[in-house]
C-alpha positions as CSV (number, residue, x, y, z in Angstrom):
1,X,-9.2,-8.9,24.3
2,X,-5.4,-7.5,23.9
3,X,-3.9,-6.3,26.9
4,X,-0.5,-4.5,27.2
5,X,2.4,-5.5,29.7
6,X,4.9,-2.5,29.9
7,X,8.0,-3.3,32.2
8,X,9.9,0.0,33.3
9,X,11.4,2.0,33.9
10,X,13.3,1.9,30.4
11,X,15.4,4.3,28.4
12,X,15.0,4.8,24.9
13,X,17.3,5.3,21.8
14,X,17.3,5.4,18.0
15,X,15.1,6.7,15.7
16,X,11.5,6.3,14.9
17,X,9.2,6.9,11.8
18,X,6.0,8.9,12.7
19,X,3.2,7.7,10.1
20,X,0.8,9.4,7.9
21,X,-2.1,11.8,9.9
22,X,-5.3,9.9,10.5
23,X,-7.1,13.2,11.1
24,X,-5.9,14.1,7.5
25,X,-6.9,10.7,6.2
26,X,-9.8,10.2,7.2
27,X,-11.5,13.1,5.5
28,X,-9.2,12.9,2.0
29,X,-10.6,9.1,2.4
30,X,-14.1,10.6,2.5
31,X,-13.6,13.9,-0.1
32,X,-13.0,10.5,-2.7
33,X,-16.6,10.6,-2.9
34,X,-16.3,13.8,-4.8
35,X,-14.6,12.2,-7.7
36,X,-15.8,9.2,-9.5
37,X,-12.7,7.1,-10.3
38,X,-9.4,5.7,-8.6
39,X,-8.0,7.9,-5.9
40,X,-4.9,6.5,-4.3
41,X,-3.0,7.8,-0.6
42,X,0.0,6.5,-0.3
43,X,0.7,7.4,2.9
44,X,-2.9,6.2,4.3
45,X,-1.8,4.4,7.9
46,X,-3.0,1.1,8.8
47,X,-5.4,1.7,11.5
48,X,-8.5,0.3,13.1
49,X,-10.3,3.4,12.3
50,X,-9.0,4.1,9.0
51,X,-10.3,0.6,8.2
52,X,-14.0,1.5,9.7
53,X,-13.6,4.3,7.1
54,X,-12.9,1.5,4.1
55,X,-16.1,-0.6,6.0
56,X,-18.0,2.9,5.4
57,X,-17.1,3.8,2.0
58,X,-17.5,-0.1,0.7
59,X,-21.1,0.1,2.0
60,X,-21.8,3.1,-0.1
61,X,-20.8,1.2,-3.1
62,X,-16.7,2.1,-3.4
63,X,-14.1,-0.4,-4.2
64,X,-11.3,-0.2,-1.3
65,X,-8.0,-1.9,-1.7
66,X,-4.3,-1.7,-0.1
67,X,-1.2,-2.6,-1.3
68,X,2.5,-1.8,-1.4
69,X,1.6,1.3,-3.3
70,X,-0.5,2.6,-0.9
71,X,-4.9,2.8,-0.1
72,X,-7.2,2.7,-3.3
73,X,-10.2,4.0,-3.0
74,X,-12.4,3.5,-6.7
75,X,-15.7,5.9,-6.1
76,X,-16.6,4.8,-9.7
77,X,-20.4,3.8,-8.5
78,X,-21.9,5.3,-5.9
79,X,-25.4,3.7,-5.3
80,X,-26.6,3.3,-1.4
81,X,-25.7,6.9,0.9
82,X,-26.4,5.5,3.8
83,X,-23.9,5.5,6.6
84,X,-25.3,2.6,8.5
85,X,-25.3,2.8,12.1
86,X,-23.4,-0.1,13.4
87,X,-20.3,1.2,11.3
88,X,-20.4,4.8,11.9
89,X,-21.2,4.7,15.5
90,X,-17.5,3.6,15.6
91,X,-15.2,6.0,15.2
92,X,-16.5,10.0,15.2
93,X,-14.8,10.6,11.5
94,X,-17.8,8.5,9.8
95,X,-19.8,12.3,9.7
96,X,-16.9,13.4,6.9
97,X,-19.5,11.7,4.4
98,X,-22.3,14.0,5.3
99,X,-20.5,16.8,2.8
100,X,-19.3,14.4,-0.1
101,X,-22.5,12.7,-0.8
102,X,-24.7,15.5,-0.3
103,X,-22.9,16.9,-3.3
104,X,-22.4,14.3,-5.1
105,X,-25.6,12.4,-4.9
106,X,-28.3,15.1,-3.7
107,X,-28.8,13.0,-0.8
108,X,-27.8,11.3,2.6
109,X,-28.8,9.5,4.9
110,X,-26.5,8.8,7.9
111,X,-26.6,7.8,11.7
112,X,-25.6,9.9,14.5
113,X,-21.4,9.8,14.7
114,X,-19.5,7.8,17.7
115,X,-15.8,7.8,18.5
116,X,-14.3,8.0,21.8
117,X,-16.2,8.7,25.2
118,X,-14.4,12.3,25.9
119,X,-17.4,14.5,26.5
120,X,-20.5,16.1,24.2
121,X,-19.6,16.6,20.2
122,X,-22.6,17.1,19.2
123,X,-23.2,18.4,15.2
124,X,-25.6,21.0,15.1
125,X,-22.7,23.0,13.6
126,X,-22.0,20.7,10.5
127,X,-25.9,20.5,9.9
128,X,-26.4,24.4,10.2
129,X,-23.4,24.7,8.0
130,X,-24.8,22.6,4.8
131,X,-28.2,23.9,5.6
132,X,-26.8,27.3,4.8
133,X,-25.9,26.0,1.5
134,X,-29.6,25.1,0.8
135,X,-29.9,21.1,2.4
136,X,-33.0,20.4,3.5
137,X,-32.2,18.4,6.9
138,X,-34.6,15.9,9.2
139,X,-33.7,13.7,12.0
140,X,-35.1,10.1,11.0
141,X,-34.7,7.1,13.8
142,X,-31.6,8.1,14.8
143,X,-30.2,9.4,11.7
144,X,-29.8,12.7,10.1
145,X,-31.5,12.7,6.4
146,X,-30.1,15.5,4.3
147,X,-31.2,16.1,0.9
148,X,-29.8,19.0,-1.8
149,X,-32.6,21.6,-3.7
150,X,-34.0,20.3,-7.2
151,X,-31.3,23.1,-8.2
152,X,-27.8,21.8,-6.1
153,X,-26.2,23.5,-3.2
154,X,-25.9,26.8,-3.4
155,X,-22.7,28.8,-1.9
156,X,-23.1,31.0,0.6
157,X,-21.4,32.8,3.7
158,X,-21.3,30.8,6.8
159,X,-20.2,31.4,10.6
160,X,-18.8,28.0,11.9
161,X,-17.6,29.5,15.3
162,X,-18.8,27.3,18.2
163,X,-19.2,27.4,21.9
164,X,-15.4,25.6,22.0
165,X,-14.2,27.1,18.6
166,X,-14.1,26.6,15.4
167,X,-14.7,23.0,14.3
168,X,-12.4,20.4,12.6
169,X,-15.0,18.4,11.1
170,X,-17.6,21.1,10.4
171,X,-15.2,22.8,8.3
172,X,-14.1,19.4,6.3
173,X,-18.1,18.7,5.6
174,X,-18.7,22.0,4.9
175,X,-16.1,22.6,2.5
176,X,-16.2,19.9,0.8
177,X,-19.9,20.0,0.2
178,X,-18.9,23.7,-1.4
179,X,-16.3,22.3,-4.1
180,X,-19.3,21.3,-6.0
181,X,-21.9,24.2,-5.0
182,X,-23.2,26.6,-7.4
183,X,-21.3,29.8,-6.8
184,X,-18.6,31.3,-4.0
185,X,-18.7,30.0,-0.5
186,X,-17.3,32.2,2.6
187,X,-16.4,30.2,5.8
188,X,-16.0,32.5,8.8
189,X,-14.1,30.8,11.8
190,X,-12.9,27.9,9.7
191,X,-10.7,25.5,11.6
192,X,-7.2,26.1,10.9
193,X,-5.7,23.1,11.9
194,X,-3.0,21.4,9.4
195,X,-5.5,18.3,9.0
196,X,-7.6,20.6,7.4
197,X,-5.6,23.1,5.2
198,X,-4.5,18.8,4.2
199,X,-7.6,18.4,2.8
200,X,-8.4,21.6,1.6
201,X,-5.1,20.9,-0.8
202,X,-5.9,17.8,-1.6
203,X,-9.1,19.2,-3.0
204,X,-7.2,21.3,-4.7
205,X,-5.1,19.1,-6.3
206,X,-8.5,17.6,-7.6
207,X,-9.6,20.9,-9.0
208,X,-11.4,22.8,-6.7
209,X,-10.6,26.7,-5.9
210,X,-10.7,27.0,-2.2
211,X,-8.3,30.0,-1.3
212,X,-7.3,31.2,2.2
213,X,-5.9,27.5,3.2
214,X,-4.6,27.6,6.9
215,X,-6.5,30.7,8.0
216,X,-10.2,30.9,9.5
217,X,-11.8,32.8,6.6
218,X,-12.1,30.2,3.4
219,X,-13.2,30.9,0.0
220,X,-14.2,28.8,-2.0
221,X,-15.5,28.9,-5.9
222,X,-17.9,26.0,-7.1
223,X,-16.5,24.2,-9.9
224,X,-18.5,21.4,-11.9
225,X,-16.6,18.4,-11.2
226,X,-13.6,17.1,-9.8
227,X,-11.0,14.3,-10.6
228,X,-9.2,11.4,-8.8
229,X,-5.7,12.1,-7.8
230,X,-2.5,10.5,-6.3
231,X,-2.7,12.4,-2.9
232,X,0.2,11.6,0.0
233,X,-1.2,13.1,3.5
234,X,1.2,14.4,5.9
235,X,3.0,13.3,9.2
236,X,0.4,12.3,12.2
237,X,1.2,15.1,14.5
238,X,0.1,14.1,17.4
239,X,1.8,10.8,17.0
240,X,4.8,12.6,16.6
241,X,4.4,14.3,20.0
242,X,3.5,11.1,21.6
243,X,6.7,9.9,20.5
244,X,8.5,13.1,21.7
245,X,6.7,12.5,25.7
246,X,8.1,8.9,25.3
247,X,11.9,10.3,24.8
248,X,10.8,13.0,27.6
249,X,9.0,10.9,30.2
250,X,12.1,8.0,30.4
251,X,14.5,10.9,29.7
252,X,16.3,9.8,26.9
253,X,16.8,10.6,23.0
254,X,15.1,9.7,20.0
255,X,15.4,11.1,16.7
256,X,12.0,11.4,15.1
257,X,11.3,11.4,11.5
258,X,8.3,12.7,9.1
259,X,7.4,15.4,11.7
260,X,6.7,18.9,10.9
261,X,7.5,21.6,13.8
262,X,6.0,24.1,12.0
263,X,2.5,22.0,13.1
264,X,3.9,21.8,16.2
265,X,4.6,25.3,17.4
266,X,2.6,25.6,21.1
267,X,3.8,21.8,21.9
268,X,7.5,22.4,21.3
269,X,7.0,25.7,23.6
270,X,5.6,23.6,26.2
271,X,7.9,21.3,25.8
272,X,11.2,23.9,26.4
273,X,9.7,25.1,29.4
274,X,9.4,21.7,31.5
275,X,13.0,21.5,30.1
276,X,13.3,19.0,27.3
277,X,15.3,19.8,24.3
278,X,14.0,19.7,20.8
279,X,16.4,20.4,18.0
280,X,14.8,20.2,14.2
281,X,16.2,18.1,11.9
282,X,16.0,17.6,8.1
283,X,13.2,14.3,8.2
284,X,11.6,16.1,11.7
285,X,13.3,16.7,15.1
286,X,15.4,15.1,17.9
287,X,14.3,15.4,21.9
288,X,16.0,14.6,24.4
289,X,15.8,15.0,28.4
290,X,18.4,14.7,31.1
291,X,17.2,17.0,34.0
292,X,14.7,17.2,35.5
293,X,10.9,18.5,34.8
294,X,9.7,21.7,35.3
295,X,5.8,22.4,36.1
296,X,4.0,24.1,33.8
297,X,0.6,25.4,33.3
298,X,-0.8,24.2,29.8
299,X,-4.1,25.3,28.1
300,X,-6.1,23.1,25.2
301,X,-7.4,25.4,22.1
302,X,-8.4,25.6,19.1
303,X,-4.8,25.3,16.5
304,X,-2.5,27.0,16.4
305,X,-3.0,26.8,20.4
306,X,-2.1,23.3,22.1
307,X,-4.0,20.4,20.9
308,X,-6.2,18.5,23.2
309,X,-5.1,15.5,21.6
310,X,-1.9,15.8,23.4
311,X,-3.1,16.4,26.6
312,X,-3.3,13.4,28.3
313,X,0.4,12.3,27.3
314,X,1.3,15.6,28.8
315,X,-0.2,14.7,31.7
316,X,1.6,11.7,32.3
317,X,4.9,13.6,31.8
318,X,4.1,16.3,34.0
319,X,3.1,13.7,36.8
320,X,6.7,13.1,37.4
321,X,7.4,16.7,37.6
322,X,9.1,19.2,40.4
323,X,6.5,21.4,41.6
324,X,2.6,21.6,40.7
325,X,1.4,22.5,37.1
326,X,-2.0,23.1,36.0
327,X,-3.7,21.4,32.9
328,X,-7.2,23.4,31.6
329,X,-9.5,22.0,29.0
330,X,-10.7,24.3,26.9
331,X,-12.0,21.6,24.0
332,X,-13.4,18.9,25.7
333,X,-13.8,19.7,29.3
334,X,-15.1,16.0,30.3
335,X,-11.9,14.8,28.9
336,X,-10.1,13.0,32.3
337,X,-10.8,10.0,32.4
338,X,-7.3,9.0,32.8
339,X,-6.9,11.2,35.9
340,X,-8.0,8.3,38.1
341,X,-6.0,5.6,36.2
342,X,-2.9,7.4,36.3
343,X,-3.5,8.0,40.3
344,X,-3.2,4.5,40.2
345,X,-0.3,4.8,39.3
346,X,0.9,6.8,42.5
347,X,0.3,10.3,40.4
348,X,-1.2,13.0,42.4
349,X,-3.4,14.7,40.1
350,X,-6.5,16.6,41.2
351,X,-9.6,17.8,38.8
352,X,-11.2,20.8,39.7
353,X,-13.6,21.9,37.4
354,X,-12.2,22.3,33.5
355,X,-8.6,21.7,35.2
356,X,-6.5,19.1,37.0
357,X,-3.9,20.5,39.3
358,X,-0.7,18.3,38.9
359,X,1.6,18.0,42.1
360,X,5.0,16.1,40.6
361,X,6.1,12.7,42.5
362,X,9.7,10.9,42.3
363,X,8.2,8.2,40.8
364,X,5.4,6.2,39.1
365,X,4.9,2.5,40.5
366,X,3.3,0.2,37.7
367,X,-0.6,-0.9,38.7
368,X,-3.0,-2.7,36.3
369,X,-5.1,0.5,34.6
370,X,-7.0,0.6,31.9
371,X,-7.9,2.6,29.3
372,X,-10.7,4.8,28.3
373,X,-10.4,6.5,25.1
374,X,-7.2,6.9,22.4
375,X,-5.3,9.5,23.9
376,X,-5.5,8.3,27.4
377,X,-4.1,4.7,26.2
378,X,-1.2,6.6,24.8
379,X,-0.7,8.4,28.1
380,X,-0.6,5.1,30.4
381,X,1.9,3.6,27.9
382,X,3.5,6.4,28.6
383,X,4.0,6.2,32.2
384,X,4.2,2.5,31.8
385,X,7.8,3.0,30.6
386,X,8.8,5.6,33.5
387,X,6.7,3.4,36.1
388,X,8.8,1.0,38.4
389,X,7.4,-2.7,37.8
390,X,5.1,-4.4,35.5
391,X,2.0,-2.3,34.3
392,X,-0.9,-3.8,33.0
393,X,-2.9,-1.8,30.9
394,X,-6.5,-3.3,29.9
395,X,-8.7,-2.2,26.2
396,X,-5.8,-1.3,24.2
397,X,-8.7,-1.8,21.1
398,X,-8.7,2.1,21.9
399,X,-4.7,3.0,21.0
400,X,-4.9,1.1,18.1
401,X,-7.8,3.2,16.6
402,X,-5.1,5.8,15.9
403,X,-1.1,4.3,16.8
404,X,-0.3,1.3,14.3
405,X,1.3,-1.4,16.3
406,X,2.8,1.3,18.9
407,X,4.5,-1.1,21.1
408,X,6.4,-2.8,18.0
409,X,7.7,0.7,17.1
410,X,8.4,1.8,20.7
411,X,10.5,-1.6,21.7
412,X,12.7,-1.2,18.7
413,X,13.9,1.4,20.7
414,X,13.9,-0.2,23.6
415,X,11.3,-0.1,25.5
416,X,10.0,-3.6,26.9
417,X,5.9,-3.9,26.0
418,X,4.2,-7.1,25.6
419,X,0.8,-7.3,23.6
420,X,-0.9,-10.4,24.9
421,X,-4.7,-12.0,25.0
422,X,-6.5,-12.9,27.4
């Protein structure tokens, strides 16, 4: 098992490339399923759970390969839609084929999804969603068995509001299950989130007519088939603001490339008020911090609000603050499992409830932690490089699910992480 050594504090400087979206991936990887042929992504990243997605798709029949070009993924034959337990239970994505092969084969058969341990996500919305476009759907063992009328699908209007708000991957099964449905499909409290206006032009670009892209009501018109394209996703966002709490958490600059602030709205207004300084650039931005940091009370929602993906790192940054701030989950209210591991750390961070009341310290002092899920792995990296001494951090399996090599990328510009086995 990999374990990270991080020796701080450090400073950082230089640039650094963000990489292509794994939340946009994963579900272009999965809409190839629509399209018998060659589909390429050129900016696909290299990432554990990118590759459970090639495991996935490879077991359904596809032919997956990788090169300097980019991720092929040949959907030619289709011939077993099964998403097989021990593959899917891995990463929470796996559910993106529920749509795709519902539509293109009449029939699925696929285990209930896993991912990360943040708190319930369950799927009753996804399931009422392409039951509303005429699937028949059982529960079988542990999987969910979902089979299309003699006829097809059959578009329709469908509510996809949830108790937390719309839903990412509701909307991505559900509207790609619609490109190939008999008629006009209405989705009412679509997600809005760039991932999935990605995907929604990606299909697109494949010859679907979905209209309304980036807004919660989608249309979109059945058409009989669709064709393999050449389809670069955009920048990882939440990498990017990983990469921004780095420069802000050691207080130093980095110039940050492929990043679009126009996904990034409610971060970069969190992250003027606790007083770091981000200026666009023509490839993405450029942060920097040399004062200290102010509290501030931070909400997770639904896009465009601030991203619960993000709020762990925050946390870490706002550890170090002056004065108390307040962190509320709105998405995933179980999601603090790195509140005790960054106590460890000498934070003084409190949950109460949905929250975690934040009271700023001086300093950080490195501890051996270890990590729970993605985000909160990206978080005690984070205060690794502020912490005085050597932090160990323990499972890093979970950080490389969605940050390619992230201490190879972050000691380039200086900051001093070991990977090593043990």
């Amino acid at each position: 098992m990999d374990i990270f050594e991080i020796n701080g504090p450090v400073r950082l400087s230089g640039s650094i490339d963000v990489a292509g979206s794994k939340n946009a991936a994963l579900p272009i990887m999965a809409a190839a399923l629509l399209a018998p042929g060659e589909s390429v992504i050129p900016t696909a990243p290299d990432l554990v759970d990118i590759r459970s997605m090639e495991t996935l798709l490879e077991s359904l029949g596809a032919k997956i390969t990788r090169d300097e070009t980019g991720l092929h993924l040949n959907t030619t034959v289709i011939d077993n839609p099964v998403g097989d337990y021990e593959i899917v239970r891995k990463m929470r994505a796996g559910i993106c084929i529920l749509g795709p092969l519902l539509a293109r084969c009449g029939k699925v058969k696929i285990s209930m999804p896993g991912g990360c341990a943040i708190g319930d996500r369950p799927i009753d919305i996804h399931l009422r969603g392409v039951k509303a476009l005429g699937a028949n759907i059982h529960l079988e063992s542990g999987y969910i068995v979902a089979e299309a009328p003699a006829g097809g699908l059959v578009g329709t209007q469908i509510f996809l509001g949830g108790p937390f708000g719309s839903t990412v991957l509701g909307t991505d099964n559900v509207m790609m299950a619609a490109t190939l449905a008999k008629g006009t499909t209405v989705i009412e409290s679509a997600a809005c989130e760039p991932e999935v206006a990605d995907l929604a032009n990606c299909l697109n670009a494949m010859g679907a007519k979905i209209s309304g892209i980036g807004s919660p009501r989608l249309v979109i018109e059945g058409v009989k088939e669709l064709k393999p394209i050449t389809y670069p996703v955009i920048g990882d966002r939440i990498e990017a603001g990983t990469f921004m709490v780095a420069a802000a958490i050691t207080k130093s600059r980095l110039t940050i490339n492929n990043c679009n602030l126009d996904h990034m709205l409610a971060v970069t207004d969190r992250f003027r008020q606790i007083g770091v300084q981000v200026e666009k650039t023509a490839t993405g931005c450029e942060v920097s911090m040399d004062s200290f940091i102010h509290p501030a009370d931070i909400t997770t929602q639904p896009y465009p609000g601030f991203p619960t993906d993000l709020q762990a790192q925050f946390m870490a940054l706002l550890a170090l603050g002056e004065g108390n701030s307040v962190i509320t989950e709105k998405i995933y209210p179980d999601r603090f499992m790195h509140v005790a591991e960054l106590n460890r750390m000498a934070a003084n961070l409190r949950k109460e409830g949905p929250s975690v009341i934040i009271a700023g310290v001086d300093k950080l002092i490195a501890a051996p932690v270890m990590a729970s899920d993605l985000r909160a792995s990206a978080a005690l990296v984070l205060a690794g490089m502020a912490a005085e001494g050597k932090t160990t951090v323990q499972r890093v399996y979970h950080i490389d699910r969605g940050y390619h090599r992230i201490e190879e990328r972050l000691n380039a510009v200086g900051a001093k992480i070991q990977r090593k086995n043990i």
